[in-house]
N, C-alpha and C positions, 0 to 999 in steps of 0.2 A: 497341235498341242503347244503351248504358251508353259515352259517351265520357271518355275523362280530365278530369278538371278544369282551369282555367286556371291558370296560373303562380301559385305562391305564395310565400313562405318557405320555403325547404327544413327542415325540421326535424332538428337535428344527430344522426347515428344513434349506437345506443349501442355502446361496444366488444361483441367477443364472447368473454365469460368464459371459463376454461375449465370444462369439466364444461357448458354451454349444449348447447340440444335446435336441432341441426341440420334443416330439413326438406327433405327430398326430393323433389324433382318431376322427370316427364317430360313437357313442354310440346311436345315438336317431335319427335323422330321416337325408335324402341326403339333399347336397347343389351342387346347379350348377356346371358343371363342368367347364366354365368360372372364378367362382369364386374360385373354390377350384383350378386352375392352378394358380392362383396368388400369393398361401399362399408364396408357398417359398421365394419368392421375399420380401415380408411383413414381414416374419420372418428376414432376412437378414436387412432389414433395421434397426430391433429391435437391433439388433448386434447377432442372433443366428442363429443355422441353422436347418434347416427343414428334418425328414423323419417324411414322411405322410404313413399311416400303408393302407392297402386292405380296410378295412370298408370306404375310404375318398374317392373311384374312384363307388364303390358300390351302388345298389340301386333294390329295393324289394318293387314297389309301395311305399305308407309313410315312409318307414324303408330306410336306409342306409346300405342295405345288408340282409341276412339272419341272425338272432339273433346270433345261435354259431358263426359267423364272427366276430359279433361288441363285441360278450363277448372274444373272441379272443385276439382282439386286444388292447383292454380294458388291458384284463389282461397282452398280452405280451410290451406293454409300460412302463409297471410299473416294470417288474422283471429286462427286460434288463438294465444290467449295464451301457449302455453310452448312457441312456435318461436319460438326469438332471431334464427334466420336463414335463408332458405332459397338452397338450389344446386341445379344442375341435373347430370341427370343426363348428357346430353348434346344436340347441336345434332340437325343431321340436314334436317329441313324437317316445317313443320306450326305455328308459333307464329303466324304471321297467319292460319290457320284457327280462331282462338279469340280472336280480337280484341272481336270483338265479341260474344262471348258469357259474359264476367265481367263485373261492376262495379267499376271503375275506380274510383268516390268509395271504396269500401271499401277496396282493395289500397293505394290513395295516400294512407290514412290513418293507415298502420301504417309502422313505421320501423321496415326492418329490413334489413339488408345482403343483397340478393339478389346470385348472382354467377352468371355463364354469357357467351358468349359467341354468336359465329355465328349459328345462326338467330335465335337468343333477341334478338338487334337490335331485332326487331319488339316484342317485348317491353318492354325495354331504351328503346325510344324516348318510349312512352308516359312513362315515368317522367323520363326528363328532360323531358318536353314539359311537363308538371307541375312543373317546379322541384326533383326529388328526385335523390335520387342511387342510381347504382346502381354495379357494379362488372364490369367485362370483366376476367374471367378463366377459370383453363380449370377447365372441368368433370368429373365425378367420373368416370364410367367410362370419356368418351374420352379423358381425362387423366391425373390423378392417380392413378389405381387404377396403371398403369403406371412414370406417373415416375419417370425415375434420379433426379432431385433432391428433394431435401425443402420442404413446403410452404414453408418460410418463405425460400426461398430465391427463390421465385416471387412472394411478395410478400403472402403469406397473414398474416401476423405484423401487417398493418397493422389487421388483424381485429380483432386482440388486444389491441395495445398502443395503439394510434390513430394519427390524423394530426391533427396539429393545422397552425394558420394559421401561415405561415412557411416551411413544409417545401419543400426543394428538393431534385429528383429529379435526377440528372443520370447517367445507366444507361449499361449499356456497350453502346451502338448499333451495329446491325446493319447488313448492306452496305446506303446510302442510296439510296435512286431517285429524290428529283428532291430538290433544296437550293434553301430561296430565303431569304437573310438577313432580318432583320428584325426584333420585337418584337410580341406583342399578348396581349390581355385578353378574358378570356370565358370560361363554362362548357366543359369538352369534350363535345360528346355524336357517337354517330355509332356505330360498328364496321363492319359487313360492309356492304360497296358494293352490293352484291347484294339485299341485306334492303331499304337505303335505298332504290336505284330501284323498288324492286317498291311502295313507300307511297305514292311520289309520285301525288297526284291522287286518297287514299283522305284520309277524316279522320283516318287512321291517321299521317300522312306527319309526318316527324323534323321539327322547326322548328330551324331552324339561324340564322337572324337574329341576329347579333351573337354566335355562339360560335365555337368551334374546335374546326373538323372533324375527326373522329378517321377513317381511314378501313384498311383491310384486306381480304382478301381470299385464294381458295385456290382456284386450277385453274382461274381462269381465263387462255384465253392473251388478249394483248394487244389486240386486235381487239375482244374481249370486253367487255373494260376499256373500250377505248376509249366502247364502244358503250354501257354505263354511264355512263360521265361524260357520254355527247353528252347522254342522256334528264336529268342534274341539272344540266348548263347550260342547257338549251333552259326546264329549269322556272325555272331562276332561283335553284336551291341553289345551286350554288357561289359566285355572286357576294354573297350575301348572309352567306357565314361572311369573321371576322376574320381568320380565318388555319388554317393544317392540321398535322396531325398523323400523318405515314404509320406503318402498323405493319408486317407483313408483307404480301408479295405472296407466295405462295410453290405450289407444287405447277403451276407452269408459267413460260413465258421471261419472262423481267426485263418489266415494264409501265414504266419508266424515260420512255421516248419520249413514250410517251404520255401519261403524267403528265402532264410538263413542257408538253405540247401544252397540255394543259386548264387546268395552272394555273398556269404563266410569266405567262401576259398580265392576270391580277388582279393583278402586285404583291403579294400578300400573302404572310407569311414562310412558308415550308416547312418543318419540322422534320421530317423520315425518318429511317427505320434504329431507330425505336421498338421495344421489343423485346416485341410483344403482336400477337397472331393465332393464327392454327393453326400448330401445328406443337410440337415438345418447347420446354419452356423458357420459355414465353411466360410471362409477366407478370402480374400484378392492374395494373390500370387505370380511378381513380374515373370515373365519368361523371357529369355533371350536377353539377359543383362549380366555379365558377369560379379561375382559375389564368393567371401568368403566363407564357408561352412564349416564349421566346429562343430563335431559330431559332440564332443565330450560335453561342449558349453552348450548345446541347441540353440546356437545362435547363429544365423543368415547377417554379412555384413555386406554392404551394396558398394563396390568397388567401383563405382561410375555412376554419375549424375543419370534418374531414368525418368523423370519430367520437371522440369524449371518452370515458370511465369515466363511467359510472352517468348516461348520459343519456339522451334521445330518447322518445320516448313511443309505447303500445302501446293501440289501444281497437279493439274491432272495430266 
C-alpha cells in the first residue's frame, strides 16, 4: 500500500495552453459508449485535444474496467510527459476501490490540473491531504458532452487563463440551506458527503484540521444526510474545519434542517447556495488552495497564486 505523502508546498500548477494534450480516464464507474465517442470532439472545441486512456472504452458491471486498469490509467496520465492535464470521464462508484493500488509519491509529484467531481472525492482527497490542489468540476460524459452552456461559462477558462492571488469569486448563489455569518481562512478541500463518510477511519480519510469544508451531495433524502454528518461529528470532522462551504443538495427534499442541526452549534460561518455539485451548470471549484470566505459577503478570495502561464513542473 503506497499512501500519499505528508503536507508540503503545493506546487503552482501551470495554465493549460490551447492546442495541450488532455488525458482521459475512467477511475469509478463506465459511461456510454455513445457518450464517451463524443469526448473528442468536446474536447477540441475547448481548444484541446483528447487521448482517452483503456479504463474510458471499459466496463466490469458498475466499474469501468477491472480495478488494476482504472488504477493504471489513473497513474499512467499523470507520469506521462505530454498530458498537461487529466479529466474524468465520469463519477459513478469505484474510486476508493483503487486507493491503494497506485503510488501516491508518483501522482503527487506531477502538476497538473485534474478535474472531476463526485466519486472522484476519494480521489480528490488524497491530493489535498498532500497540499496540492485539485479542481471540482463536472466531468466529460456525464457533463459537458451534453451542456447547453459553454465551458467557459462553468468556469473552465480559469484553465486557460489562470487564477492568481487576490481573486474574488462572488457567483450568483443558489437557493441557501443553512446561513451562518462570519469570516475565515483555510484551504477548501472536501465534495461529496458520501465519499467523506465512507474514508473516515481508512488512511484514506480527507484531513480537514484548519480548512473549509466544501460539502454536496445528490439523492440523498434528509435522514440520510443526517446520518452522514452524525458518523463526521462522532469522528470529530466537523469540529475541527474553520468554516463550510455548502454546494448543492439536489436530487431529493431540501437537507436544510438538518444542516443547521449539525452545524448551528460550531459557530462557524456557513456560506450555501455555492453553485457546484451535480446537477446542469455546476462550477469548477479549486480545492486544496487556501482562500478567504465571507460568509456574510458570499465571496471566496484566493489567498495564493493557483495557476500562472509557464509554470509548475512535470517529472515522473
Amino acid at each position: 500500500m503506497s499512501l500519499p505523502a505528508t503536507p508540503s508546498p503545493s506546487p503552482l500548477l501551470p495554465t493549460l495552453p490551447l492546442g495541450a494534450l488532455v488525458g482521459v480516464i475512467a477511475p469509478a464507474g463506465p459511461a456510454p459508449a455513445e457518450a464517451v465517442a463524443r469526448i473528442p470532439a468536446t474536447l477540441e472545441a475547448m481548444g484541446y485535444r483528447a487521448r482517452l486512456y483503456p479504463s474510458c472504452h471499459a466496463r466490469k458491471g458498475f466499474l469501468a474496467g477491472e480495478d488494476d486498469l482504472r488504477a493504471r490509467d489513473l497513474e499512467a496520465a499523470f507520469v506521462d510527459p505530454e498530458i498537461a492535464a487529466v479529466f474524468s470521464v465520469r463519477g459513478g462508484y469505484g474510486s476508493g476501490r483503487i486507493l491503494d493500488r497506485v503510488s501516491w509519491p508518483r501522482l503527487l509529484a506531477q502538476a497538473k490540473p485534474f478535474v472531476g467531481y463526485s466519486d472522484l472525492t476519494a480521489l480528490h482527497a488524497q491530493f489535498t491531504n498532500a497540499g496540492r490542489i485539485v479542481f471540482h468540476g463536472p466531468m466529460l460524459a456525464s457533463d459537458l458532452v451534453d451542456s447547453p452552456l459553454p465551458p467557459a461559462k462553468l468556469g473552465f477558462d480559469i484553465l486557460r487563463e489562470g487564477l492568481r492571488a487576490g481573486t474574488r469569486w462572488t457567483p450568483a448563489r443558489e437557493t441557501a440551506l443553512f446561513h451562518h455569518p462570519g469570516a475565515a481562512e483555510g484551504p477548501v478541500v472536501g465534495g461529496n458527503l458520501s465519499l467523506i463518510a465512507s474514508l473516515v477511519g481508512t488512511p484514506y480519510a480527507l484531513k480537514v484540521r484548519g480548512a473549509l469544508l466544501f460539502l454536496e451531495e445528490v439523492g440523498e433524502a434528509p435522514y440520510r444526510v443526517d446520518r452522514l454528518l452524525q458518523q463526521l461529528r462522532h469522528a470529530g470532522v466537523l469540529a475541527e474545519a474553520n468554516g463550510f462551504l455548502l454546494g448543492r443538495f439536489s436530487g431529493a427534499d431540501s437537507p436544510a434542517e438538518v444542516l443547521a442541526d449539525y452545524l448551528a452549534p460550531l459557530g462557524r460561518p456557513v456560506l450555501s447556495g455555492w453553485p457546484a455539485g451535480h446537477g446542469p451548470g455546476a462550477q469548477v471549484l479549486p480545492l486544496g488552495t487556501p482562500v478567504a470566505l465571507d460568509a456574510s459577503a458570499g465571496t471566496l478570495t484566493f489567498l495564493q497564486d493557483v495557476l500562472a502561464p509557464g509554470t509548475g513542473s512535470r517529472h515522473a
